[in-house]
LOTORPA-377139 format. One record per residue: z, y, x of N, C-alpha, C, CB in turn; residue in one letter. Coordinates in pm, whole numbers. Glycine has a CB too. Layout:
N
((Z,Y,X),(Z,Y,X),(Z,Y,X),(Z,Y,X),a)
...
//
This chain:
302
((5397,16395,14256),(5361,16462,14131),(5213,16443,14105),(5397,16612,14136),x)
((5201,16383,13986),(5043,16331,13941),(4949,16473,13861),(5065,16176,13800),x)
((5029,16584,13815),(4981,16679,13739),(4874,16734,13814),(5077,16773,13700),x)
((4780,16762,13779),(4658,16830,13796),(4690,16966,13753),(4542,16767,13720),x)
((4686,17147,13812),(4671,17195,13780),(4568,17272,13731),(4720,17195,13811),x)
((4518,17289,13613),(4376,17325,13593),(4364,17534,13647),(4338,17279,13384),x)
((4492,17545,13654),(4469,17685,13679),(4549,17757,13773),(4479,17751,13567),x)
((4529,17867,13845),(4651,17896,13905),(4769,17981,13862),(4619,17938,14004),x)
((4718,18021,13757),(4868,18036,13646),(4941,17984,13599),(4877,18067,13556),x)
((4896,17845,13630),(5014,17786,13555),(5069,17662,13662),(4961,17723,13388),x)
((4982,17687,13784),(5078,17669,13917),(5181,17787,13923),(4984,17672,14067),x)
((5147,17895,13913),(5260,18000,13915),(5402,17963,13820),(5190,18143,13855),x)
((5323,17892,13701),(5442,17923,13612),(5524,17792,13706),(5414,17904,13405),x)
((5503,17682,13706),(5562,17570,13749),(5638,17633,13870),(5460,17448,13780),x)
((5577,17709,13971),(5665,17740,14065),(5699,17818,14066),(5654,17733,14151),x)
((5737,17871,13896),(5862,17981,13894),(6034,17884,13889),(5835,18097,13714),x)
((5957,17809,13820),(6071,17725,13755),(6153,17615,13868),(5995,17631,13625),x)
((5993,17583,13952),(6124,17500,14061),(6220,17610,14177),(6020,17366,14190),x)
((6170,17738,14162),(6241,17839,14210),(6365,17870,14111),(6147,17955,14231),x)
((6408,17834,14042),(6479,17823,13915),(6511,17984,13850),(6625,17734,13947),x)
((6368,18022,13843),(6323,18165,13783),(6272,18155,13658),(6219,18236,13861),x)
((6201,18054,13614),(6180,18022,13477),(6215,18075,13340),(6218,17929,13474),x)
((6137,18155,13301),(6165,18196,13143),(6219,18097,13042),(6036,18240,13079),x)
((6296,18065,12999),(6425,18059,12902),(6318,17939,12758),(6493,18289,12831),x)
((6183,18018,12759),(6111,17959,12657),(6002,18012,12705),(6145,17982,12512),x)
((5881,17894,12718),(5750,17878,12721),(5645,17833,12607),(5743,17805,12810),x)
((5533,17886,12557),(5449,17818,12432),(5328,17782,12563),(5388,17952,12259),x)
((5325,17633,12526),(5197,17583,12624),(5109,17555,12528),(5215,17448,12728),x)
((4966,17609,12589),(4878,17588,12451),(4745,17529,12507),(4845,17743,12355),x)
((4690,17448,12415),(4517,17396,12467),(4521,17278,12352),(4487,17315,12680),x)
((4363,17267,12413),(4303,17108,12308),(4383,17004,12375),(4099,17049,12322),x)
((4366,16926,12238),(4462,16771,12300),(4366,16692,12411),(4497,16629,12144),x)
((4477,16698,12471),(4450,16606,12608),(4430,16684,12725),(4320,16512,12600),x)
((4468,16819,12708),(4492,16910,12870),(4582,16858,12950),(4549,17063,12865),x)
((4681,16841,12902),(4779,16790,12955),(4928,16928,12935),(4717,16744,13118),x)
((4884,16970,12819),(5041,17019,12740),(5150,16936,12739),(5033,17043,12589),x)
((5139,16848,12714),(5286,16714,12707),(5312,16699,12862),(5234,16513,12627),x)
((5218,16652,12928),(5234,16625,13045),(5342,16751,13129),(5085,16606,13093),x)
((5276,16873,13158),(5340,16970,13192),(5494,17027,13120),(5241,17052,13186),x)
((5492,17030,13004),(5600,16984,12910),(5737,16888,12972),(5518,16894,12799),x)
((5682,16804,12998),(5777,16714,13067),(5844,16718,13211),(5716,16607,13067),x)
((5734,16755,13306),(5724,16814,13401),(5834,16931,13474),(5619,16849,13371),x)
((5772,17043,13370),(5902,17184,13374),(6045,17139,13350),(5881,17310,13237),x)
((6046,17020,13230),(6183,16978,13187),(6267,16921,13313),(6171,16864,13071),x)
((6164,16856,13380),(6217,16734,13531),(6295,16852,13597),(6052,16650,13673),x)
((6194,16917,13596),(6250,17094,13729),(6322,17112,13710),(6209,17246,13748),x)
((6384,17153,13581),(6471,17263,13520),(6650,17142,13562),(6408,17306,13286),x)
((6634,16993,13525),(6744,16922,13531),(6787,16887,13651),(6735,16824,13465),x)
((6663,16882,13758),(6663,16791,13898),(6776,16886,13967),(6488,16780,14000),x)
((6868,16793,14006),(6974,16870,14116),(6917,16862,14232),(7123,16810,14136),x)
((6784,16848,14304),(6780,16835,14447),(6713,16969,14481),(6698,16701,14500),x)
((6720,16986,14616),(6623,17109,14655),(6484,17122,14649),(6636,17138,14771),x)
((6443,17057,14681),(6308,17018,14640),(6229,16987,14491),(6301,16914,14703),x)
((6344,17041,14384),(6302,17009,14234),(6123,17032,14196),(6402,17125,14131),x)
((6127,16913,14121),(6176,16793,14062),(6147,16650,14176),(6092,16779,13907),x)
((6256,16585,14247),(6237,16492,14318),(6166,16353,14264),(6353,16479,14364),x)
((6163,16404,14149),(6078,16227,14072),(6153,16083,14089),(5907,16180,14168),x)
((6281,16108,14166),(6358,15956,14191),(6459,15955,14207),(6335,15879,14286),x)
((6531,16107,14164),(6719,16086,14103),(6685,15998,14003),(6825,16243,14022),x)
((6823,16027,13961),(6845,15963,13807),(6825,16048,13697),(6985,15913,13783),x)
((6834,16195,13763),(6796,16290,13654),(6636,16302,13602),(6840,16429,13706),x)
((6537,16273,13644),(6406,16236,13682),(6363,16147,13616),(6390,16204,13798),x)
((6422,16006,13685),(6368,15903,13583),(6427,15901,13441),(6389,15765,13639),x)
((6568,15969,13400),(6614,15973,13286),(6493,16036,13171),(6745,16052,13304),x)
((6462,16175,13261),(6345,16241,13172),(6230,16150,13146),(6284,16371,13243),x)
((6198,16064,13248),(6033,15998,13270),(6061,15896,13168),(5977,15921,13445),x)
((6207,15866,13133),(6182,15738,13044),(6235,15754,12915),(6243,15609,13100),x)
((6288,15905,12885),(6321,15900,12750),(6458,15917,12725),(6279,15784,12695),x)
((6513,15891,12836),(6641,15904,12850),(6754,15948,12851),(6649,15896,12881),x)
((6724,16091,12936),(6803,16161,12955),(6901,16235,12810),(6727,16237,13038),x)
((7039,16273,12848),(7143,16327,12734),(7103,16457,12726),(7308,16318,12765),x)
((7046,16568,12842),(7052,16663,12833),(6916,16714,12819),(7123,16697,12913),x)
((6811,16623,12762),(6679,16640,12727),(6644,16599,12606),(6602,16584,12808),x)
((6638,16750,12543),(6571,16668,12406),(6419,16669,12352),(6642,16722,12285),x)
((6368,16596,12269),(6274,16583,12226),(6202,16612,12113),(6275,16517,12243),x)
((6153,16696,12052),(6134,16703,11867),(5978,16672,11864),(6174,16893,11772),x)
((5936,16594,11772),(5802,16568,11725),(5787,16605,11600),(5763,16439,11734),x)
((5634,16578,11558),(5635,16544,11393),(5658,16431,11342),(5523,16564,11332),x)
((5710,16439,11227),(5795,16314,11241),(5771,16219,11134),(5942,16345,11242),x)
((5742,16110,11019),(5691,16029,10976),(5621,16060,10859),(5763,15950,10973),x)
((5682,16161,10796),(5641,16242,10685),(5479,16245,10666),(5698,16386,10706),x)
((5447,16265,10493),(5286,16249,10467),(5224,16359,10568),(5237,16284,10289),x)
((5295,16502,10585),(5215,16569,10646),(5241,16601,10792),(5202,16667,10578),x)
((5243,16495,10830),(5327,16512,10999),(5377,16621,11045),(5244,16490,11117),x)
((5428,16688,10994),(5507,16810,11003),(5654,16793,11088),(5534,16856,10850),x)
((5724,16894,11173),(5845,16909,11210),(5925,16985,11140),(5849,16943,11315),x)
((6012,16902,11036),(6052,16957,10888),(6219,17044,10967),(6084,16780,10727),x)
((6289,17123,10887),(6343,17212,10924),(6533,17138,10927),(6289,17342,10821),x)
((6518,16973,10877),(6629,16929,10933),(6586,16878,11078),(6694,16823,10842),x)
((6480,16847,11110),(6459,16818,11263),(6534,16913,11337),(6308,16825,11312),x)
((6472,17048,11299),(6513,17147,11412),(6709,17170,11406),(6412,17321,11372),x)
((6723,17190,11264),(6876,17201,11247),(6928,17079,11329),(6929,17195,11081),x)
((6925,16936,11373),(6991,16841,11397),(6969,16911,11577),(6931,16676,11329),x)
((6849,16932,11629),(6813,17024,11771),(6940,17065,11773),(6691,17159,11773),x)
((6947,17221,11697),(7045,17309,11738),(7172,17276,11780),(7063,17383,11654),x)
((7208,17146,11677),(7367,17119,11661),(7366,17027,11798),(7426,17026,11493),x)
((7266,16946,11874),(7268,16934,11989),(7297,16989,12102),(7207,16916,11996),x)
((7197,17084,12060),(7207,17157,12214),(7348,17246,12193),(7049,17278,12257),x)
((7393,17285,12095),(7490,17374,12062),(7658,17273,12186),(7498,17376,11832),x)
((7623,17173,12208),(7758,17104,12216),(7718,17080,12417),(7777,16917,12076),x)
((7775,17086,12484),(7769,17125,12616),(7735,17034,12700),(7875,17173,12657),x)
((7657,17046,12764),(7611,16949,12826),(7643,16810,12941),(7552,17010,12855),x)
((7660,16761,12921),(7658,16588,12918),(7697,16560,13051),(7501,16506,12883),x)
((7606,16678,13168),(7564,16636,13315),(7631,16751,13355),(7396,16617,13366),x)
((7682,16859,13309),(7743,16978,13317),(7655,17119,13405),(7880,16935,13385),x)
((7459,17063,13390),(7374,17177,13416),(7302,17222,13296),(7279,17148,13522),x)
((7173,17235,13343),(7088,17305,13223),(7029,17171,13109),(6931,17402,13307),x)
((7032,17192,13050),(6935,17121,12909),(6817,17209,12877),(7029,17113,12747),x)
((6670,17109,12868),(6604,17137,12834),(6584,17036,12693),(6535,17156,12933),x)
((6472,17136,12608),(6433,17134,12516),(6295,17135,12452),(6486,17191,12496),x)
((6213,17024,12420),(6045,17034,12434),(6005,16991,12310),(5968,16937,12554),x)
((5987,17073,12221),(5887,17075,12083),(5755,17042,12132),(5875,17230,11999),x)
((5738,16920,12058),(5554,16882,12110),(5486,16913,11974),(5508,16677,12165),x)
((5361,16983,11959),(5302,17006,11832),(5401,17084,11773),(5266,16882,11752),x)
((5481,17216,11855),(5519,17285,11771),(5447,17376,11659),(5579,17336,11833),x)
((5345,17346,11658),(5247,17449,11574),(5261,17381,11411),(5053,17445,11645),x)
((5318,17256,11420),(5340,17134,11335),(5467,17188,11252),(5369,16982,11429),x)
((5556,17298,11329),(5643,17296,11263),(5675,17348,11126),(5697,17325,11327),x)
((5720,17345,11039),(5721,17378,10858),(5809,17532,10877),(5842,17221,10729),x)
((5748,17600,10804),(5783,17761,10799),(5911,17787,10781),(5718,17838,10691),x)
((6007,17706,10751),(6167,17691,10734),(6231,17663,10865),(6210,17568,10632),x)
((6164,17581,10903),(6212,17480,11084),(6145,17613,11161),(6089,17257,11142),x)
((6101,17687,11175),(6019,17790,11250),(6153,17853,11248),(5871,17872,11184),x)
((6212,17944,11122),(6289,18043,11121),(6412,17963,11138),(6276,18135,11005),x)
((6474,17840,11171),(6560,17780,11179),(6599,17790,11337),(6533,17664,11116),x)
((6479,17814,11368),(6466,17806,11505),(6491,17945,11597),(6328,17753,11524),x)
((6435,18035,11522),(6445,18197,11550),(6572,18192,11641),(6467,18307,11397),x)
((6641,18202,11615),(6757,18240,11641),(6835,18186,11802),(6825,18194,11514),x)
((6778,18057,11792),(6797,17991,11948),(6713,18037,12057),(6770,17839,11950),x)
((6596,18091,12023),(6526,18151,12093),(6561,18278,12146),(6434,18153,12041),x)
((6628,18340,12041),(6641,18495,12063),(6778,18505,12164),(6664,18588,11898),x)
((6886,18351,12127),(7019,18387,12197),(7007,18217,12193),(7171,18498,12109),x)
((6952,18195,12354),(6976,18040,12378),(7113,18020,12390),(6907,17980,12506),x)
((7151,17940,12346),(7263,17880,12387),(7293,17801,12521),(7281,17807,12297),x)
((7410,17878,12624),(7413,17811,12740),(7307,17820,12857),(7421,17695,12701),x)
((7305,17717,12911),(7119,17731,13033),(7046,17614,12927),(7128,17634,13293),x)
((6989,17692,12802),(6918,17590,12760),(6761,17648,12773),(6969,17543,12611),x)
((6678,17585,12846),(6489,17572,12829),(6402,17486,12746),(6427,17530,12953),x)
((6313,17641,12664),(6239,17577,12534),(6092,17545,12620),(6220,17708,12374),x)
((6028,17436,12602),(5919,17429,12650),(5835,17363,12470),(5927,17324,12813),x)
((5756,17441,12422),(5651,17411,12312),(5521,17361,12353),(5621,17530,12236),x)
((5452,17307,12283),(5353,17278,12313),(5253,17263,12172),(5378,17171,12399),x)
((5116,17329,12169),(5059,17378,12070),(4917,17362,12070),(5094,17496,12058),x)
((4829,17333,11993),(4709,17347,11979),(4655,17488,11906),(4676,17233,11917),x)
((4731,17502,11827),(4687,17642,11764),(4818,17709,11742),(4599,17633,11616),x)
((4814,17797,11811),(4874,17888,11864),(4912,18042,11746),(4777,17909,11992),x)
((4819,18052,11663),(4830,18118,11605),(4882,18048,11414),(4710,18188,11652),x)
((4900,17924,11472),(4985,17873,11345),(5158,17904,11356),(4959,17692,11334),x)
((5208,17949,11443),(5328,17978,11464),(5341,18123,11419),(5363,17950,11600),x)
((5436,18166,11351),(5502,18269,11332),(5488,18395,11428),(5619,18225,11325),x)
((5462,18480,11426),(5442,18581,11541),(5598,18603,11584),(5356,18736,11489),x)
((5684,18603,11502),(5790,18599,11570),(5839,18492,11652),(5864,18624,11499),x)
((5787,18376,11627),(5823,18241,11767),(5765,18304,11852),(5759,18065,11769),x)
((5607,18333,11853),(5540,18365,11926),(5585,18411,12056),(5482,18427,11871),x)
((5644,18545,12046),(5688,18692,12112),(5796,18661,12124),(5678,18831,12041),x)
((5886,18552,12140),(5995,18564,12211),(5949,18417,12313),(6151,18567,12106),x)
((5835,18387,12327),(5822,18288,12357),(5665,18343,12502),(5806,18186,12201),x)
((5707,18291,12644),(5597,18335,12738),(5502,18239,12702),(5630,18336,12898),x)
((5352,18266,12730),(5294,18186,12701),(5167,18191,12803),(5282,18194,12567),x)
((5103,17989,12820),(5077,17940,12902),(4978,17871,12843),(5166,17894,12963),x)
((4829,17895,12875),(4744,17829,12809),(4616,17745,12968),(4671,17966,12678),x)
((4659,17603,12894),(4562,17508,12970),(4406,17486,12907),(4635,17360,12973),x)
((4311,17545,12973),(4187,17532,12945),(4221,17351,13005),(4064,17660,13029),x)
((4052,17307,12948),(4028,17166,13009),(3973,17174,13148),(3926,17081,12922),x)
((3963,17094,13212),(3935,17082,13378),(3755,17031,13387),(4064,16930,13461),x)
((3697,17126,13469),(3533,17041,13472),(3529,16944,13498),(3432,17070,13551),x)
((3410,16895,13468),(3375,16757,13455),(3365,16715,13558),(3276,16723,13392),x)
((3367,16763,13688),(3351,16667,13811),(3466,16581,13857),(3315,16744,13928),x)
((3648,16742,13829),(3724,16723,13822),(3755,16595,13770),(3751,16804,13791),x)
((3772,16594,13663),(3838,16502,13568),(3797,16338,13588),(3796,16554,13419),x)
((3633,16357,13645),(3609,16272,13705),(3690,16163,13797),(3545,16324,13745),x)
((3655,16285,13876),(3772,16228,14028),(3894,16199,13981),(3814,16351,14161),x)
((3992,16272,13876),(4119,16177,13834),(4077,16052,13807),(4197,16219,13710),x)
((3977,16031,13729),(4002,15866,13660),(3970,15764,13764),(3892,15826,13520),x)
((3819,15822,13859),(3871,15764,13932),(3953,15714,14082),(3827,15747,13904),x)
((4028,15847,14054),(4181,15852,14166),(4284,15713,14095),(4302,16060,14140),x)
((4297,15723,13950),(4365,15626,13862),(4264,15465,13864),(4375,15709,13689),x)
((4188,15438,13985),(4085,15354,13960),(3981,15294,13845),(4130,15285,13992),x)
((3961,15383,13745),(3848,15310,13711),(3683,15388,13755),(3869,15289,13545),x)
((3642,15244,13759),(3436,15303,13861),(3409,15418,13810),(3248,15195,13819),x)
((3291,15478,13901),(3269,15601,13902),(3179,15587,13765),(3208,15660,14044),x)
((3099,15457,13748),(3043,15533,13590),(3098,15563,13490),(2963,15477,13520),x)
((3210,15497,13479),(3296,15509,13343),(3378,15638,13393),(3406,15356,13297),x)
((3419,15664,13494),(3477,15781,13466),(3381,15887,13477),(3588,15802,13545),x)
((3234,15884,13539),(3169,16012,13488),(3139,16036,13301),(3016,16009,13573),x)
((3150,15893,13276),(3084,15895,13106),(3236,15950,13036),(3018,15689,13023),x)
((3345,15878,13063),(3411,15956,13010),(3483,16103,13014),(3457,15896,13002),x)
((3440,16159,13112),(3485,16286,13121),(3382,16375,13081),(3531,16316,13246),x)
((3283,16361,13092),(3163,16409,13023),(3194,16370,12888),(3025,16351,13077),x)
((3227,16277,12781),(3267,16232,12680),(3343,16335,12624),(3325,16118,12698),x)
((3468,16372,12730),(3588,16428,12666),(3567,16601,12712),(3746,16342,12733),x)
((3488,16623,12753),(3469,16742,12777),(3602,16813,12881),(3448,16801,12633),x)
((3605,16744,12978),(3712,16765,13087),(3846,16796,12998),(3671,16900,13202),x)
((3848,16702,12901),(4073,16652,12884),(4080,16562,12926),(4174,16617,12735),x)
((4158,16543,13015),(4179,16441,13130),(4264,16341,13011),(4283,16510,13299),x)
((4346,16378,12930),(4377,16266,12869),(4291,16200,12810),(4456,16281,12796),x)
((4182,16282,12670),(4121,16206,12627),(4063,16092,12716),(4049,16270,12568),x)
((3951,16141,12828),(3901,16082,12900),(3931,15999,12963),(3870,16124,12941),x)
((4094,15970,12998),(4147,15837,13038),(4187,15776,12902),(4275,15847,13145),x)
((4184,15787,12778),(4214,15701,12654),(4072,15629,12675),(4245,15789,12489),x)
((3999,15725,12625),(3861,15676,12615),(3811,15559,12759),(3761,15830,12610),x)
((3832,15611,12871),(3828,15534,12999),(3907,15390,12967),(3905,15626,13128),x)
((3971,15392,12958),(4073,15313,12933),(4022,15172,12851),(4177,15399,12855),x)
((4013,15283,12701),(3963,15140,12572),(3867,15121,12675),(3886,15172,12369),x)
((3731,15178,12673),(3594,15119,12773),(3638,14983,12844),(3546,15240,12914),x)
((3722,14996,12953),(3794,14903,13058),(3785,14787,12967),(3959,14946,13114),x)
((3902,14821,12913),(3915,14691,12833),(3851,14613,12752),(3983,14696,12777),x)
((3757,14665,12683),(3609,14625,12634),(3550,14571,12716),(3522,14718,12595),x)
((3546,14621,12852),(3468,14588,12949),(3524,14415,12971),(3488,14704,13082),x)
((3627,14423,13033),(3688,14317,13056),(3724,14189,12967),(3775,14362,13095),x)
((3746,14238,12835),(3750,14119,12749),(3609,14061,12687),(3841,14154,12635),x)
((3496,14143,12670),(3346,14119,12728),(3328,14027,12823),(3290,14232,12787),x)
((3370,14048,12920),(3333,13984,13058),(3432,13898,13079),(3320,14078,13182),x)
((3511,13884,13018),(3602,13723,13013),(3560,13615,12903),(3778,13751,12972),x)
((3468,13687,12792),(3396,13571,12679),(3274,13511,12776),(3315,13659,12505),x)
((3184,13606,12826),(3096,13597,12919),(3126,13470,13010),(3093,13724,12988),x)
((3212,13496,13036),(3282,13374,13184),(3324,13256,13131),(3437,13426,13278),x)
((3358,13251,12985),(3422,13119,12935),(3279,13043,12915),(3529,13134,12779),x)
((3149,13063,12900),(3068,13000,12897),(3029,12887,12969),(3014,13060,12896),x)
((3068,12753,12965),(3016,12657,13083),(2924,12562,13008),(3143,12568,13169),x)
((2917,12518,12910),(2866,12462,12862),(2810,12488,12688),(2930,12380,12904),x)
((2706,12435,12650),(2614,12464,12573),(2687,12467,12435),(2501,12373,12591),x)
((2837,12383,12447),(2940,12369,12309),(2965,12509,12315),(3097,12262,12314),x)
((3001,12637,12419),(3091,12740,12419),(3028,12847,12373),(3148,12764,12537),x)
((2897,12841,12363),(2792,12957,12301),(2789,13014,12173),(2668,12914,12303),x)
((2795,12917,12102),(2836,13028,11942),(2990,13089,11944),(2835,12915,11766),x)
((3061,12984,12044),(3202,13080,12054),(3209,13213,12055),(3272,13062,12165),x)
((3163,13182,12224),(3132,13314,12323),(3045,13442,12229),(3016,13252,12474),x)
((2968,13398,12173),(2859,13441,12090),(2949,13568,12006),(2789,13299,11986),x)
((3000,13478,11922),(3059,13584,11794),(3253,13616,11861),(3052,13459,11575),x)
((3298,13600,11997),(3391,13690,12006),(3293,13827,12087),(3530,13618,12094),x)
((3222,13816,12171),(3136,13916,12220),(3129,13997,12072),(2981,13853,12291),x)
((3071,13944,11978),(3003,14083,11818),(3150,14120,11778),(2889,13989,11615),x)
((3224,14017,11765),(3400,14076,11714),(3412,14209,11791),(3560,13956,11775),x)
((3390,14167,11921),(3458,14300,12004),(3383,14463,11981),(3441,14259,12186),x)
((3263,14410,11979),(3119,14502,11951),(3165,14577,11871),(2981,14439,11890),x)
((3226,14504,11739),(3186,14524,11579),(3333,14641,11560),(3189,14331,11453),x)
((3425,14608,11664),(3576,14700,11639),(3576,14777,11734),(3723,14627,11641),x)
((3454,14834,11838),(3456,14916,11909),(3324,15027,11835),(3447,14848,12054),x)
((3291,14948,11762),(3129,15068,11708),(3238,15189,11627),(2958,14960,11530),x)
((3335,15187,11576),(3389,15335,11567),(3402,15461,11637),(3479,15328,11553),x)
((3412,15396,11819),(3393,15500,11871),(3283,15569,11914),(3447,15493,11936),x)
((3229,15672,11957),(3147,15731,11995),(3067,15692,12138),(3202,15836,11986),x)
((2977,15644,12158),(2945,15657,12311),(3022,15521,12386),(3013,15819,12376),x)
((3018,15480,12537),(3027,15398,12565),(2956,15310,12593),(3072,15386,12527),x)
((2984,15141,12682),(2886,15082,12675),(2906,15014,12578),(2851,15028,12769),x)
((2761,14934,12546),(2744,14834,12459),(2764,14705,12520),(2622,14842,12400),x)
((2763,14608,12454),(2784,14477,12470),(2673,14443,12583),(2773,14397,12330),x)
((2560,14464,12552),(2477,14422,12644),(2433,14502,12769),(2379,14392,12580),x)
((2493,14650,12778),(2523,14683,12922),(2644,14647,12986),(2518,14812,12940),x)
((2720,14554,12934),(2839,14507,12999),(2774,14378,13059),(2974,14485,12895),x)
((2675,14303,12972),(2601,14195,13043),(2536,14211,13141),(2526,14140,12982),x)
((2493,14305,13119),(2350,14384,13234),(2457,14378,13393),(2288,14636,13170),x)
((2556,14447,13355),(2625,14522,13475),(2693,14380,13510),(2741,14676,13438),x)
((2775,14302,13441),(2814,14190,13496),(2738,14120,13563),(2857,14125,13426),x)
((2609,14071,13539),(2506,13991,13593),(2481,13995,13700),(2409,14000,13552),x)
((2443,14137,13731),(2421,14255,13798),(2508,14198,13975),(2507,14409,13687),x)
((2630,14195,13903),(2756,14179,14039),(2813,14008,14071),(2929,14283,13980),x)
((2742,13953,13992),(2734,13841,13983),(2720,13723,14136),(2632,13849,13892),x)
((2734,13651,14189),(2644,13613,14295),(2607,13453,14222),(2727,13616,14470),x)
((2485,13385,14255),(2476,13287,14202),(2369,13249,14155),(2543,13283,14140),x)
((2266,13382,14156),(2119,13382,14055),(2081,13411,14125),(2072,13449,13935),x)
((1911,13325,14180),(1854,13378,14287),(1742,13525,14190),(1761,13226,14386),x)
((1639,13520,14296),(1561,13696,14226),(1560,13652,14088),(1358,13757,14281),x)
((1412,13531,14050),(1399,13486,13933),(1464,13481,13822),(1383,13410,13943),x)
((1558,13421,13869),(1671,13397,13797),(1742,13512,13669),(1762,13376,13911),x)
((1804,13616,13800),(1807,13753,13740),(1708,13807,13724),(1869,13838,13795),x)
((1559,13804,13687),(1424,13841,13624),(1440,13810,13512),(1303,13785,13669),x)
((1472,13671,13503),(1470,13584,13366),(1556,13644,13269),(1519,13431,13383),x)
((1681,13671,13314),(1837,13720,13200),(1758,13905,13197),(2090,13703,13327),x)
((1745,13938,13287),(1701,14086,13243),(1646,14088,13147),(1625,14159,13316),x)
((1525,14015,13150),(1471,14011,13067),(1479,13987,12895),(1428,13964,13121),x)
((1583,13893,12942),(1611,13846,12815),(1690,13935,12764),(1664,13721,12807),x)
((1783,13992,12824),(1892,14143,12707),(1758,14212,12729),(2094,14268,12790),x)
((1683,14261,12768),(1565,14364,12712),(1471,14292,12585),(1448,14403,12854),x)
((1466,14192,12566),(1453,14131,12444),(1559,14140,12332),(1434,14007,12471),x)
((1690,14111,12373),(1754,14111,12267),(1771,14290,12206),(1891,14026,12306),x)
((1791,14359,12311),(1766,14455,12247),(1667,14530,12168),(1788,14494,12298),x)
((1558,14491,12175),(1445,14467,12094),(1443,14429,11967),(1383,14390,12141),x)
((1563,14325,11959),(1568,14222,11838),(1698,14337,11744),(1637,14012,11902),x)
((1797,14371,11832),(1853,14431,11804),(1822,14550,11694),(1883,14441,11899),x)
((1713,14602,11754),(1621,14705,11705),(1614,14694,11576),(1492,14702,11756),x)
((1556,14566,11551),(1458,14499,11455),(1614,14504,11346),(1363,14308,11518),x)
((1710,14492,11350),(1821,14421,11271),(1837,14288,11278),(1811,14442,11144),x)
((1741,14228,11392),(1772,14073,11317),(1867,13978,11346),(1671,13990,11329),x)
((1939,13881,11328),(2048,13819,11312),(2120,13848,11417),(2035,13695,11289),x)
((2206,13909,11467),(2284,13946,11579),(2361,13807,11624),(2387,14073,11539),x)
((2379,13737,11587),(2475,13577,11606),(2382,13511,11712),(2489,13453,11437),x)
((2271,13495,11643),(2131,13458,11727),(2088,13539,11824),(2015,13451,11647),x)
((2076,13611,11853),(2034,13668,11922),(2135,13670,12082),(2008,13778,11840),x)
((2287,13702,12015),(2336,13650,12112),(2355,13511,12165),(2416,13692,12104),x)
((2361,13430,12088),(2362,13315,12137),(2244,13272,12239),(2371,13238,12030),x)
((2120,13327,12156),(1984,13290,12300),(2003,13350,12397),(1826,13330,12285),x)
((2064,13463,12394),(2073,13535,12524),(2204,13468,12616),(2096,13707,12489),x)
((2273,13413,12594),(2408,13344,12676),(2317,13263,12687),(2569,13296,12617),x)
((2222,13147,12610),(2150,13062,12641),(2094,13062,12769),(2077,13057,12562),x)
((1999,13150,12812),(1980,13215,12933),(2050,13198,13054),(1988,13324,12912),x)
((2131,13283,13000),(2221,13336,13068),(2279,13173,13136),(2326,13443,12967),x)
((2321,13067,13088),(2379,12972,13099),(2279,12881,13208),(2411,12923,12960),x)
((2185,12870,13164),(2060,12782,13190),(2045,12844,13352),(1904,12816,13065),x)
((2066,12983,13393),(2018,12995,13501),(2108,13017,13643),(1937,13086,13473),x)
((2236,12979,13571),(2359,12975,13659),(2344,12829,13790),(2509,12950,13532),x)
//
């Protein structure tokens, strides 16, 4: 089990449920990327897993949940509509589901993600399954604002709120999930300990990183430089939306950096030169050029 618990309440709640004590319906609440979905999914594994040890992670009941699968697990989102809303035939098509007996002949669970999403019709559509589940059926919700729901979902519903995890924490997940310790201190500091954001964000970085440092590497000769040149700014130019991160030329820095191949000088010379270009950078001036002299360098001293 990969879940991080950020609290010990809601280790409690989890090990009510693999005790198969579990309240009937849960509202899980926090900023995106606590890991509401995650846990969401999680309780659902518990609630289906026939082994003693629930949730074993490698029946078939398990991976059915992990992949989408399962008959006796359902799923409701918001759904394509202008206002991403969970409109009130979503929930009616739910009911008539779960209403019909289950598949595996145990419990069915049931996990509204962004139930706070749901449309004031689909709310009270819903009332009613809550109040008199049908069968061994478990509601697990999941919510950012909490107080967009109906006070009556609310109160028939226990509720479970994931703060985000400190930053040292969240750290150490990303990189438990291997990526280096700088990118996962920048991004968890980034995301303000949501371990999801911070592995999205971790993540794009990586890959920036790496398709950076594969234009970098195609360089052998003096033809490949305006190539290399303007896929390096392409990548630059569709990552400047996000916030923070490295830049193009601390991906050079750090590649160089780990490089073997350049004696001291050598790497004197290229330092130097991204501390120039960034200079130039400064200035606005032709970014094409600028990279290109700097691979120039860069090339010349290999």
């Amino acid at each position: 089990m990969d879940f991080v618990f950020p609290t010990a309440n809601a280790r409690r709640v989890y090990d009510s449920y693999k005790r198969r004590a579990g309240t009937h319906a849960i509202l899980i609440t926090g900023e995106a990327g606590v890991g509401k979905r995650s846990l969401a999914f999680l309780l659902a594994k518990t609630v289906l897993c026939g082994a003693d040890d629930n949730p074993c992670g490698t029946c078939g009941s398990c991976v059915r949940v992990e992949s989408r699968t399962h008959p006796d697990a359902h799923c409701v989102r918001p759904g394509d509509n202008k206002s991403r809303t969970i409109s009130v035939e979503q929930i009616r098509a739910l009911i008539e589901q779960i209403s019909i007996r289950s598949f595996e002949g145990g419990a069915k669970a049931v996990i509204i993600e962004n139930a706070d999403g749901m449309q004031p019709a689909a709310q009270n559509a819903l009332l009613k399954s809550l109040e008199e589940p049908p069968g061994d059926v478990f509601f697990f919700l999941t919510a950012s604002r909490r107080l967009d729901l109906l006070p009556t979902i609310r109160s028939r519903c226990a509720w479970l709120h994931l703060p985000p995890l400190d930053i040292e924490r969240t750290a150490d997940i990303l990189k438990s999930q291997g990526f280096d310790a700088k990118l996962a201190n920048e991004a968890a500091l980034y995301a303000e300990g949501s371990v999801g954001q911070a592995a999205d964000y971790a993540k794009t970085s990586a890959e920036y990183v790496r398709a950076v440092e594969s234009a970098l590497a195609s360089v052998g000769h003096a033809i490949d430089i305006p190539f290399a040149a303007k896929k390096i700014l392409d990548l630059s130019q569709k990552k400047s939306g996000a916030d923070g991160g490295y830049s193009a030329l601390d991906i050079i820095e750090r590649y160089i950096s780990r490089l073997n191949g350049f004696d001291s000088e050598g790497r004197i010379r290229i330092y130097g030169a991204i501390e120039d270009s960034r200079k130039r950078d400064a200035l606005f001036l032709p970014k094409q050029q600028t990279m290109e002299d700097l691979l120039a360098v860069i090339m010349e001293e290999r």
